[in-house]
C-alpha positions in Angstrom: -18.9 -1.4 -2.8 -15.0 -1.7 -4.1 -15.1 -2.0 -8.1 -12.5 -3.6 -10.2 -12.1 -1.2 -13.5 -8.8 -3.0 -15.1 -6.0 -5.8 -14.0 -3.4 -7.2 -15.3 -2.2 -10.6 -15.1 2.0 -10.8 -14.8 4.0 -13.5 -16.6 4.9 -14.7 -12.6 1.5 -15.6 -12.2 0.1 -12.6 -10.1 -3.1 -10.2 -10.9 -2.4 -6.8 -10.6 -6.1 -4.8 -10.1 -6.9 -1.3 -10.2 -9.7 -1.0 -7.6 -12.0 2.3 -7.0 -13.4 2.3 -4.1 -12.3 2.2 0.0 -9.5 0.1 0.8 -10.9 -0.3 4.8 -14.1 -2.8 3.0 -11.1 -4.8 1.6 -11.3 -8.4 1.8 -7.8 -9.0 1.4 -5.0 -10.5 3.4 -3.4 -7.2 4.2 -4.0 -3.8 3.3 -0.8 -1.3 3.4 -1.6 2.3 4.9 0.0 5.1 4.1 1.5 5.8 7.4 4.3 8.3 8.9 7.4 7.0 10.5 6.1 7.2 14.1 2.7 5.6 13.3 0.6 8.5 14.3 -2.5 7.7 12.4 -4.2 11.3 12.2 -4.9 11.7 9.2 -5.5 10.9 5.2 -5.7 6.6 4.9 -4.1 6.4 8.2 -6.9 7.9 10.4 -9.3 5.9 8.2 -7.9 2.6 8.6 -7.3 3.3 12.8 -10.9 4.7 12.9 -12.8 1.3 11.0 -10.0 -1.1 12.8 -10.8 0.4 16.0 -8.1 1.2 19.2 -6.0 -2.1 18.7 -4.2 -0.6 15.6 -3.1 2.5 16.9 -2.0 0.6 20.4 0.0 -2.1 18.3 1.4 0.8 16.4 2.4 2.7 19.7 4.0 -0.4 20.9 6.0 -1.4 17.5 7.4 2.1 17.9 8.2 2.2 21.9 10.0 -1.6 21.0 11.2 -1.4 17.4 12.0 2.4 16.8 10.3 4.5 14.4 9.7 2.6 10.9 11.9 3.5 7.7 10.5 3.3 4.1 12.1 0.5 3.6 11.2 -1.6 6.1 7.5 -1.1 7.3 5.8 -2.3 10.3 2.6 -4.8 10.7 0.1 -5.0 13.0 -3.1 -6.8 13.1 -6.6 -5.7 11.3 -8.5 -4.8 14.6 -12.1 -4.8 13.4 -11.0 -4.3 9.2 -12.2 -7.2 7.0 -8.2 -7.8 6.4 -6.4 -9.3 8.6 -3.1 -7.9 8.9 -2.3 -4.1 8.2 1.4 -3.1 6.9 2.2 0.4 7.5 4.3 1.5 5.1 6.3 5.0 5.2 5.7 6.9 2.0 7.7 10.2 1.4 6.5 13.9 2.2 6.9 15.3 -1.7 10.1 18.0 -1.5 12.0 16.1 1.0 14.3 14.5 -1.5 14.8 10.8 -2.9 11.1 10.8 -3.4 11.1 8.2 -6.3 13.4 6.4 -4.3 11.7 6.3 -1.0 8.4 5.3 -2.7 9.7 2.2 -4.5 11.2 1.1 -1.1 8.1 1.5 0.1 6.0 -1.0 -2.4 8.6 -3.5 -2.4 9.1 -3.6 1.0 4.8 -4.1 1.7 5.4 -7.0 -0.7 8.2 -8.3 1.3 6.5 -8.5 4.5 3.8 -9.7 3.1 5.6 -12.7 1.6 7.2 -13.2 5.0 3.9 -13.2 6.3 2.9 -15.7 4.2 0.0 -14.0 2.7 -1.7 -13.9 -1.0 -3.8 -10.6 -1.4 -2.7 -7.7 -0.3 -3.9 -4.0 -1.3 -2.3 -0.8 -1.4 -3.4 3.0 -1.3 -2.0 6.0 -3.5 1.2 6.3 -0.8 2.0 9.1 -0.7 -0.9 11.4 -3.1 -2.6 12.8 -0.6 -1.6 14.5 2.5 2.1 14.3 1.6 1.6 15.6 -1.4 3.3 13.7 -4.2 2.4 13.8 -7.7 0.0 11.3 -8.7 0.7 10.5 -11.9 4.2 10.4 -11.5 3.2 7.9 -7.8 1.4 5.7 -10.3 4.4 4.8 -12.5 6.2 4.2 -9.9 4.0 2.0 -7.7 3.3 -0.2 -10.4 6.5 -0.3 -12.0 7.9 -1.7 -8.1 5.0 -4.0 -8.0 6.3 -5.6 -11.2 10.0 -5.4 -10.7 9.4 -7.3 -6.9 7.6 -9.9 -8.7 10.4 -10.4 -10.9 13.0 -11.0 -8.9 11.6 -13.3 -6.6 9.1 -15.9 -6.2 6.3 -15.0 -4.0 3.3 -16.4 -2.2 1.0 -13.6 -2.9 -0.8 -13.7 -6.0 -3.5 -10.8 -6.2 -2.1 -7.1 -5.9 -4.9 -4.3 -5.6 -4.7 -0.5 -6.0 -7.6 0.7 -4.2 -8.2 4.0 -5.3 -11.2 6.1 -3.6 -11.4 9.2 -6.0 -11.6 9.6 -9.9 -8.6 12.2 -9.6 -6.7 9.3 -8.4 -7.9 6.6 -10.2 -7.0 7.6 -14.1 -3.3 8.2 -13.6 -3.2 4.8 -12.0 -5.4 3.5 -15.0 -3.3 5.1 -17.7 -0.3 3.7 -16.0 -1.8 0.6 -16.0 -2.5 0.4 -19.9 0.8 2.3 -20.7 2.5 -1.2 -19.1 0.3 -3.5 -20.6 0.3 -1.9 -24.5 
């Protein structure tokens, strides 16, 4: 069972939640995998979310790719849920740490899942650590940034989506996104 240990309501009406537990139980409109530009989903979040969704995820992925090209980090792809509680799944492109533009590539990443979300239409959506695990980027430093894009998108723009989660699924991960969280707030 996913647990919510902090949130944070924003001034533009959303709820930003810091989750531990696995984002594949989400109940959510979309959850965002971590996902490489060619939508291989072998491993980390990626081979998690394919495994619980089942085959349709990996073959909507394989099409996106054969019709749309590979997917930047600024622009991710969608497909549907497959078997996962949530509906929709947005793979977004995080960056391999050491490749350059890290910071960069990571805020493009959150901001644009929180754009196709809103052109989705949809009003929960829940991210992973992009990025901390099998690419190797620094957690702490990935926890400033992801919720620091999470609150600059919803300042610039109106949105339809009004609940945010980080779902976290070790402690290692989960207290830099918590101390983040409270360093924002205080």
């Amino acid at each position: 069972m996913n647990t919510v240990l902090n949130e944070r309501h924003l001034p533009t009406g959303q709820t930003v939640q810091i989750v531990q537990g696995d984002i594949t139980t989400e109940e959510v409109d979309a959850i965002v995998n971590a996902a490489n530009a060619h939508l291989q989903h072998g491993g980390g979040v990626a081979w998690a979310i394919s495994k619980r969704g089942g085959p349709a995820i990996q073959k909507e992925s394989d099409e996106w790719v054969r019709t749309k090209g590979t997917v930047s980090h600024a622009h991710p792809a969608w497909t549907s849920g497959g078997l996962l509680p949530a509906k929709t799944v947005i793979h977004a492109v995080g960056p391999v740490w050491g490749e350059g533009d890290e910071d960069a590539k990571l805020a493009a990443a959150v901001s644009g899942s929180l754009s196709v979300a809103d052109e989705l239409d949809l009003q929960s959506i829940a991210f992973p650590a992009i990025s901390t695990g099998i690419f190797g980027f620094p957690k702490e430093r990935a926890a400033k940034i992801i919720l620091d894009s999470i609150y600059e998108y919803f300042s610039k723009d109106s949105s339809t989506i009004k609940t945010v989660r980080l779902v976290l699924f070790d402690n290692e991960t989960v207290e830099p996104f918590l101390k983040a969280l409270k360093m924002e707030s205080s």
